[in-house]
C-alpha positions in Angstrom: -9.4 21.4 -10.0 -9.4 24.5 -7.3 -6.9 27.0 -9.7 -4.9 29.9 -8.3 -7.2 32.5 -9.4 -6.8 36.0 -8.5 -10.0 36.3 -6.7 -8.3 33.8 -4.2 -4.7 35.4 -4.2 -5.0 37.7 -1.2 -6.2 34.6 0.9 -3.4 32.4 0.0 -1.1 35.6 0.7 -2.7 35.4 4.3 -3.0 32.1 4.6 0.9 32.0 3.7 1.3 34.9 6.4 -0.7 32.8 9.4 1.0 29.3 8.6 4.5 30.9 8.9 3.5 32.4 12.2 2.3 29.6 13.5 5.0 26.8 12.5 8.2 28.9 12.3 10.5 27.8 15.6 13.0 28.9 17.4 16.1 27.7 15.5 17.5 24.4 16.6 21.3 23.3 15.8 22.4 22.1 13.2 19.5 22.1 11.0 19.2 18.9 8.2 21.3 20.1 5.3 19.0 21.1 2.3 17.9 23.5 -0.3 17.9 27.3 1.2 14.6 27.9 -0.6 13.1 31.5 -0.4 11.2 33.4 2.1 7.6 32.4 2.6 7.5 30.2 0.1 10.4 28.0 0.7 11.5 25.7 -1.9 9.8 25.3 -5.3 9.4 21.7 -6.3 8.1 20.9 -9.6 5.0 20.6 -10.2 5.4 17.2 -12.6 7.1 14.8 -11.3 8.4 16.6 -8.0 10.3 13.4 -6.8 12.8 13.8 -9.5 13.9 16.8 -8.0 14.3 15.6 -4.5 15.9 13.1 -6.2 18.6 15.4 -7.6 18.6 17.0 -4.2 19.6 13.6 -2.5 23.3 13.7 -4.4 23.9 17.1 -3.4 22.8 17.1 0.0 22.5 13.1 1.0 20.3 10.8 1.7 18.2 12.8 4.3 17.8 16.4 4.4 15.1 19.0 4.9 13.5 22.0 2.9 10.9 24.0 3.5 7.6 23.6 1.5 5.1 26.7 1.8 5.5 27.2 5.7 5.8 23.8 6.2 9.4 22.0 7.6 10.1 19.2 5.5 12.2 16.1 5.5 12.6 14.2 2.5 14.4 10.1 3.0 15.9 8.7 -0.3 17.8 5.8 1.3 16.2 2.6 2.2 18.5 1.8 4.8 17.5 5.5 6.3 14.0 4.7 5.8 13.8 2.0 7.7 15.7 3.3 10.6 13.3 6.1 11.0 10.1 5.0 10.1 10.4 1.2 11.4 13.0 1.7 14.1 11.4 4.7 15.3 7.5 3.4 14.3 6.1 5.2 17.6 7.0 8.7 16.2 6.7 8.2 12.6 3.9 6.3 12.0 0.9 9.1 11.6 0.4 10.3 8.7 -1.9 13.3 9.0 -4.6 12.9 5.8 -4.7 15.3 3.3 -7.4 18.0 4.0 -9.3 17.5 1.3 -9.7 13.7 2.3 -10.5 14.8 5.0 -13.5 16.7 4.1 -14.3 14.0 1.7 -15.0 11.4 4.3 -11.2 9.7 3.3 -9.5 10.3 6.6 -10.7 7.0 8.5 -9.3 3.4 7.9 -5.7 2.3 7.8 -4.9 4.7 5.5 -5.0 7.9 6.8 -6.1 7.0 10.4 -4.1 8.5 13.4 -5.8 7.1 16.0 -3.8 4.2 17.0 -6.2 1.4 18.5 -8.3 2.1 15.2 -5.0 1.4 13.0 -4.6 -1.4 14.5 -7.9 -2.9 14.5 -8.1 -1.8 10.6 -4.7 -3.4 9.9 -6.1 -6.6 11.7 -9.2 -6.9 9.8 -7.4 -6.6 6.6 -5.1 -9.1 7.6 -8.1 -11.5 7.5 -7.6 -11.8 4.3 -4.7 -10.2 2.8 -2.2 -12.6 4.8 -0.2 -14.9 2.0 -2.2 -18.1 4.3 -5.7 -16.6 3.6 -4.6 -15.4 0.0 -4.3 -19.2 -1.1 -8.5 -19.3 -0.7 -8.4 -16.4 -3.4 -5.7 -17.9 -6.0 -8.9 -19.1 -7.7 -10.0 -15.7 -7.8 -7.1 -14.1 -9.3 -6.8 -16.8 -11.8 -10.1 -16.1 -12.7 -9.8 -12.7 -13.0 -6.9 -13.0 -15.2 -8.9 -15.0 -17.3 -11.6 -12.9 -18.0 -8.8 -10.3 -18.5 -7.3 -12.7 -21.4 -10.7 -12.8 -23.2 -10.8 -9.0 -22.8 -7.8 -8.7 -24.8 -8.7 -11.3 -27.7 -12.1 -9.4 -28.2 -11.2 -5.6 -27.9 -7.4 -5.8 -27.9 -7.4 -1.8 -28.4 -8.9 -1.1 -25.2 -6.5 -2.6 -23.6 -6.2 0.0 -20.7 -9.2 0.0 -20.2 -9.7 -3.7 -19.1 -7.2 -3.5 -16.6 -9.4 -1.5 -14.3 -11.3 -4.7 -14.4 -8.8 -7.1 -12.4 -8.5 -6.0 -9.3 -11.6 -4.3 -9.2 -13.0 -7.5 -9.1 -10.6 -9.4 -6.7 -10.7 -6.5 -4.2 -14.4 -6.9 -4.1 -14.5 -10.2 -3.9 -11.8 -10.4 -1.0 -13.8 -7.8 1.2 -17.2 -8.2 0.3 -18.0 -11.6 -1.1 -19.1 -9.6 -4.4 -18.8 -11.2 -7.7 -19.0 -8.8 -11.0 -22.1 -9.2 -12.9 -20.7 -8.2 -16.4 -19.5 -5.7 -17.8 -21.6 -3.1 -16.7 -22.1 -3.9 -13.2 -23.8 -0.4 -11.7 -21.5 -1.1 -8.4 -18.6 -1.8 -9.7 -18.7 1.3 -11.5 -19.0 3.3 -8.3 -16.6 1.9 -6.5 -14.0 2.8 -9.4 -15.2 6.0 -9.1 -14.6 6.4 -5.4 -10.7 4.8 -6.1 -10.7 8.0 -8.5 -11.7 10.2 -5.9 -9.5 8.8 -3.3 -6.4 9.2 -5.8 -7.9 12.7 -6.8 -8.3 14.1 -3.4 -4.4 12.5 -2.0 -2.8 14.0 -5.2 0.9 14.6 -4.2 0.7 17.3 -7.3 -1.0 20.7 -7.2 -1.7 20.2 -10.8 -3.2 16.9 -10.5 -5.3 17.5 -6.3 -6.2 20.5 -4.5 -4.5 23.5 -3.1 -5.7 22.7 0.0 -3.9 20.2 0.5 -1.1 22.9 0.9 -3.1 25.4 2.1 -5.1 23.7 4.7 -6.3 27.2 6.3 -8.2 27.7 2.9 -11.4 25.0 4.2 -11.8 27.6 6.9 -12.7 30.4 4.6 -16.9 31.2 3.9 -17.6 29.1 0.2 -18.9 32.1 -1.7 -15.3 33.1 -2.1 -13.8 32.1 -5.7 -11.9 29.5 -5.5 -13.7 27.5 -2.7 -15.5 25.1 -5.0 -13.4 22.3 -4.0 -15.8 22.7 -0.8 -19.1 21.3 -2.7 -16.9 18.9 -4.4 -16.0 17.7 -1.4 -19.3 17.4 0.2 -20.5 15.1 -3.0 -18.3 13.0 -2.5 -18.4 12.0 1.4 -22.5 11.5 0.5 -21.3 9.2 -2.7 -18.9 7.3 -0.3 -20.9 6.9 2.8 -23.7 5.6 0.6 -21.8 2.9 -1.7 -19.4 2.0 1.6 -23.2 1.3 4.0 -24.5 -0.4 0.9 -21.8 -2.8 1.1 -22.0 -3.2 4.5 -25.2 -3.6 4.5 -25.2 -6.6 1.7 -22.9 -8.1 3.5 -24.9 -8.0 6.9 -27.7 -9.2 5.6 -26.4 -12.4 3.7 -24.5 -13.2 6.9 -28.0 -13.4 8.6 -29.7 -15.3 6.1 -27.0 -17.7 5.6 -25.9 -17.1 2.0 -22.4 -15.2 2.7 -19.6 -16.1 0.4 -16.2 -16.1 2.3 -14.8 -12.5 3.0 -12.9 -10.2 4.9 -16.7 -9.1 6.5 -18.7 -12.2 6.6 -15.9 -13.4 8.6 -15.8 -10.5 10.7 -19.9 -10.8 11.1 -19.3 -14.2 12.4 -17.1 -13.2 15.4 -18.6 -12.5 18.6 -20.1 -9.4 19.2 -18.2 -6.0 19.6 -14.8 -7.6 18.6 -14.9 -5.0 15.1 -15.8 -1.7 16.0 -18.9 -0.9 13.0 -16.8 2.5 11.9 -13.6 -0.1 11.3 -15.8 -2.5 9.4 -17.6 0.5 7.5 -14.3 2.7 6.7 -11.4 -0.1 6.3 -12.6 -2.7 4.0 -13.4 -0.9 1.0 -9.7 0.4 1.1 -9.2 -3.2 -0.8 -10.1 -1.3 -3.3 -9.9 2.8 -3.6 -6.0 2.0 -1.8 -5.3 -0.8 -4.1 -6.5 -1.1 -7.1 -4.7 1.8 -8.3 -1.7 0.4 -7.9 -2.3 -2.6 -9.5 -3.3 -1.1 -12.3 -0.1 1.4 -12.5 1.8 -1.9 -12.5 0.1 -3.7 -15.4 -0.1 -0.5 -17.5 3.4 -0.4 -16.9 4.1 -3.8 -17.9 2.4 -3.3 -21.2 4.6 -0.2 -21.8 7.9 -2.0 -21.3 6.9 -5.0 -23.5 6.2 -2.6 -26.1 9.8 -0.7 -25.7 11.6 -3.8 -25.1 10.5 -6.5 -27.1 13.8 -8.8 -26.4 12.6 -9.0 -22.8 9.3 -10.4 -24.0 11.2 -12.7 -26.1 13.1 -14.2 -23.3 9.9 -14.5 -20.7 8.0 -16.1 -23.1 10.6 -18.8 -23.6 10.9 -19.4 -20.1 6.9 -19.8 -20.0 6.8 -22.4 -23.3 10.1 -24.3 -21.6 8.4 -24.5 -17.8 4.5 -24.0 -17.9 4.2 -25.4 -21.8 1.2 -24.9 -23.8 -1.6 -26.8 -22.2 -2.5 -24.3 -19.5 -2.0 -21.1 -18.2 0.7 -19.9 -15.5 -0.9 -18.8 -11.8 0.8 -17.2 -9.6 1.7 -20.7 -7.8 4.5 -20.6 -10.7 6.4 -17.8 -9.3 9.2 -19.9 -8.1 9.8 -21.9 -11.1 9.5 -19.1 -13.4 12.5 -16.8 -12.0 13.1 -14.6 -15.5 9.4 -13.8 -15.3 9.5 -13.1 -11.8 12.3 -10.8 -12.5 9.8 -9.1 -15.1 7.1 -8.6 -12.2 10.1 -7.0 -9.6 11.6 -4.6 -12.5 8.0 -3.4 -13.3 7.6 -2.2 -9.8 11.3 -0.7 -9.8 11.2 0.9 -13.4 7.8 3.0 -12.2 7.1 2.3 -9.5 3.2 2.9 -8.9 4.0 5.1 -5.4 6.8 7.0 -6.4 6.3 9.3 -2.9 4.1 9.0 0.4 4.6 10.9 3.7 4.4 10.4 7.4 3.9 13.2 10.1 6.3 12.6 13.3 4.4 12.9 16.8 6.9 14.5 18.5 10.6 16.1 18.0 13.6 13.6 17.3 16.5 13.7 16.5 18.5 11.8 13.1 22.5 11.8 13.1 22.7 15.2 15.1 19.8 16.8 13.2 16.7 18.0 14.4 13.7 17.1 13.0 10.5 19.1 14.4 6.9 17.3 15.7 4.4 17.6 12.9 6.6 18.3 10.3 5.8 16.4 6.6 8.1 13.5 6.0 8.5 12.8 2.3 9.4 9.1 1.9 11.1 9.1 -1.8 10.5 5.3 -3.4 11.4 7.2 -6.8 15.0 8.0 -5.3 15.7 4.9 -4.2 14.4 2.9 -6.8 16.8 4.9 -9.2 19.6 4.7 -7.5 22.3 4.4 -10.1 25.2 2.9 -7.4 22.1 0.0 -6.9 20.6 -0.6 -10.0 23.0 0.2 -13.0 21.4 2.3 -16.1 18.2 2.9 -13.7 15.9 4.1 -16.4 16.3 0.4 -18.4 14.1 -1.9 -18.1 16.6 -4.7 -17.0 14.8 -7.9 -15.7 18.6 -9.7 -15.7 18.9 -7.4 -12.7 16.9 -10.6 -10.5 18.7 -13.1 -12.2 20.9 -13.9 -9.1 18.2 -15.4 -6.5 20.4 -14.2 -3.5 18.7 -10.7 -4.3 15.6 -11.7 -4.2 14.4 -11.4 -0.6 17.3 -8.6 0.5 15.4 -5.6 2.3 18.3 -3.3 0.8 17.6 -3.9 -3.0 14.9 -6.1 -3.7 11.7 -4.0 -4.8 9.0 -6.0 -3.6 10.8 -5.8 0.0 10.5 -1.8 0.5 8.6 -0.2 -2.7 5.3 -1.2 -0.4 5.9 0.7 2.5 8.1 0.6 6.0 6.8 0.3 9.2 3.4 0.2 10.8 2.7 1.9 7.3 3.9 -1.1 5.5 0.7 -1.7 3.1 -1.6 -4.2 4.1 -1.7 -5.2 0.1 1.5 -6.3 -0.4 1.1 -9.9 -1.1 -2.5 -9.4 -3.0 -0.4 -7.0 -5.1 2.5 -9.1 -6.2 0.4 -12.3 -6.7 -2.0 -10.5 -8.7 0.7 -8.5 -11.1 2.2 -11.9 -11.5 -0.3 -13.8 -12.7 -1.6 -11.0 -15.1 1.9 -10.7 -16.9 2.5 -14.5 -16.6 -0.9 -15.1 -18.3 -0.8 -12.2 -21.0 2.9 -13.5 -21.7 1.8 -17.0 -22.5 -0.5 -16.0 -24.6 0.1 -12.4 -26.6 2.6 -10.9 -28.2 2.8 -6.9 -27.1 4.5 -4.9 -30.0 4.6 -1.5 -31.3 1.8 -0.2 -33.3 2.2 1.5 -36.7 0.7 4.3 -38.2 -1.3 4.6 -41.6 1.6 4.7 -43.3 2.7 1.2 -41.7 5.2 3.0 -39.6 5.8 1.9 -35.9 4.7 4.3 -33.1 7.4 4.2 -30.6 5.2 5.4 -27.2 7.1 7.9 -24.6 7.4 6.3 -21.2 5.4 9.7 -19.8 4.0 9.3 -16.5 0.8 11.4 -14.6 1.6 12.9 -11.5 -0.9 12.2 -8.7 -0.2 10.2 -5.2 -0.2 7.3 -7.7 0.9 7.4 -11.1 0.9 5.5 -14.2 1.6 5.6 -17.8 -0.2 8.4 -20.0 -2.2 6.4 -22.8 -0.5 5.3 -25.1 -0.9 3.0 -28.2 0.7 -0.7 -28.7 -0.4 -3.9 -30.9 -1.6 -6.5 -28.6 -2.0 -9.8 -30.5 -2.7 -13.9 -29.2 0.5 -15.8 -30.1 -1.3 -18.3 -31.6 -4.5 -20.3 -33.0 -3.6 -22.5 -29.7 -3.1 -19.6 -27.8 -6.8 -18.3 -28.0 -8.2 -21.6 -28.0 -6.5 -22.1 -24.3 -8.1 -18.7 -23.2 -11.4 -19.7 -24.4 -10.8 -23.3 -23.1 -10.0 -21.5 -19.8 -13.1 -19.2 -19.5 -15.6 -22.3 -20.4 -14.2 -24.0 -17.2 -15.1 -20.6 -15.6 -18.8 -20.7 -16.6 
């Protein structure tokens, strides 16, 4: 990444300088409550794992309150019930979210994503819609299940690799929602580029200085000439947009084409293709369905990981979701995610895996114009720092927060409730609310209802036949997931295996 060299330090000194000018009001009263932070620089968040701090901030100063990041005024939410007040009762102020400069001049900025114009956003979110509503999802159960599938046999031949297979599943259900696309084995050349855009898109929307760009926080820095040190994340940049406009027209393009000749397998743009004419604008079509999979897949794949991590440090809860999957589903097939409802411990499983991590842990808005919350003012274009991590934690909430506790779902009155449940706020609020949601939770489900079935996830041991207890450490980008770690993934059974293999012949 772009480091904090010295060569760079008088820049960032003026840059500092300029931004403070330029954003630094006439004092409004009573300012939010908050951290006095120090001149210039404001308050100094931590550079892993920041949300923990604002976390600790939210006891001290309450649910909402403001600090100063750089030059920039900040608000940071920790409260569902404050979160959706603001951002969904207020959605015509707080639904832009400026993009992150270096997405910006990556090419990222468009789509649903990052877009701020509003008759785009909407179009975008409509498109997706096509086929990310749970009606149009039921065409692609067959997809996921197949997926999780070839994600079994994964596992029974390279159980070690684990984490590496899960790039795999969504990858390949993204691709087939928006494009039509199936994978053509395991070293499909365009699958492997679009994973390498997702890692770009995480890369360049990095929360973390450590983990993105300091232009991010210094967005005056892109106006300075590239022969300066430090500028190299300019020519990164530029790579990239030409790797993404290519792979995003090739796409396009495939799709276009099969429309016109009459081969086009069901998707978010052959269905698009067959509308009349000008209904999708081509930028919208170009720009908002790969997000399928650079603003999804990610996720998904956080969640999994995760999964695999708490099986491994709490073996009793595997214990007790397996039983409910021998006692419901039995041992002639393999859950899908039509199961949810019958299987309640295991769906429990799926909500405290996004609760326990949670793959977003912070995202931020940018309000249009001034407003004001309980008798504080909160200034136009300021960065509003929604923390899932805070309120996923929340002790008064969820009891001994940092357990992995699927008994917490037991009750099915909780299960729905926009003040507690997960999978009701952990996705978004708003006009912002991702367009994913129900791809996501469908998919995680049937992956951990499949794997459950069939493995066993334990700890792995050491030469000296000594178990490796793995640290639940996390990375610290706009998405984050486990740090590799090691755990013994084994079938269940002789039956087990032959089930998987039973289910991949019906696949051929």
């Amino acid at each position: 990444m772009d480091l904090l060299s010295p060569g760079i330090a008088g820049c960032l000194a003026l840059a500092t300088v300029l931004l403070y000018v330029r954003f630094v009001r006439r004092t409004r009263e009573p300012p939010l409550p908050g951290p006095k932070g120090y001149p210039l620089i404001g308050t100094i968040l931590p550079r892993e794992s920041p949300w923990v701090k604002m976390t600790e901030y939210s006891k001290i100063y309450g649910p909402v309150y403001g600090l100063r990041i750089l030059s920039t005024p900040t608000v940071v939410i920790s409260s569902v019930q404050a979160a959706r007040e603001i951002l969904k009762g207020r959605s015509s102020i707080y639904s832009n979210r400026i993009p992150p400069k270096m997405a910006e001049l990556s090419g990222m900025d468009e789509g649903v994503l990052f877009q701020t114009h509003t008759a785009r956003l909407r179009q975008g979110r409509k498109l997706l819609a096509s086929g990310l509503n749970p009606r149009e999802l039921e065409a692609y159960e067959p997809t996921m299940n197949e997926a999780a599938t070839r994600f079994l046999a994964d596992l029974i031949q390279d159980p070690e690799n684990f984490l590496s297979h899960i790039h795999k599943v969504p990858t390949a259900v993204a691709l087939d929602i928006a494009y039509g696309y199936i994978i053509k084995g395991h070293d499909d050349p365009y699958v492997s580029r679009v994973g390498m855009l997702a890692k770009y898109f995480e890369k360049a929307a990095a929360f973390s200085i450590d983990e993105g760009y300091t232009v991010n926080w210094f967005p005056i820095l892109s106006y300075l000439p590239s022969f300066i040190p430090g500028m190299s994340f300019k020519t990164t940049a530029s790579k990239w947009k030409a790797e993404i406009s290519e792979t995003f027209r090739e796409g396009l393009d495939r799709v276009r084409d099969e429309v016109r000749r009459g081969i086009a397998r069901q998707s978010v743009l052959s269905r698009a293709f067959g509308d009349d004419d000008g209904v999708w604008s081509e930028d919208v079509l170009l720009r908002c369905a790969p997000q399928l999979f650079t603003g999804g897949s990610d996720t998904t794949i956080s969640a999994v990981s995760t999964f695999f991590l708490a099986m491994t440090l709490y073996p009793e809860v595997q214990v007790k979701a397996q039983e409910e999957i021998d006692r419901v589903i039995g041992p002639d097939r393999l859950p899908t995610c039509a199961d949810r409802e019958s299987l309640l411990y295991v769906s429990g499983v799926l909500r405290e895996t996004i609760r326990w991590h949670t793959p977003i842990p912070c995202a931020y808005r940018n309000p249009v114009k001034d407003d004001v919350y309980e008798g504080f003012f909160i200034e136009k274009d300021s960065t509003i720092l929604v923390n899932f991590w805070g309120m996923l934690q929340n002790d008064e909430v969820y009891p001994e927060p940092d357990k992995f506790k699927p008994e917490r779902w037991v009750d099915k009155s909780l299960h729905g409730d926009k003040d507690v449940d997960p999978l009701e706020f952990a996705f978004g609020f708003g006009r912002r609310l991702c367009p994913g949601k129900y791809m996501a939770q469908e998919l995680v489900f049937t992956v951990i209802a499949t794997i459950l079935a069939t493995f066993n996830i334990c700890k792995a041991k050491d030469a000296d036949e000594n178990e490796i207890t793995p640290i639940a450490e996390y990375t610290h980008g706009s998405i984050i997931g486990p740090v590799p770690f090691k755990c013994d993934v084994k079938p269940r059974s002789k039956q087990a295996v032959m089930l998987v293999e039973h289910a991949v012949n019906a696949l051929s």
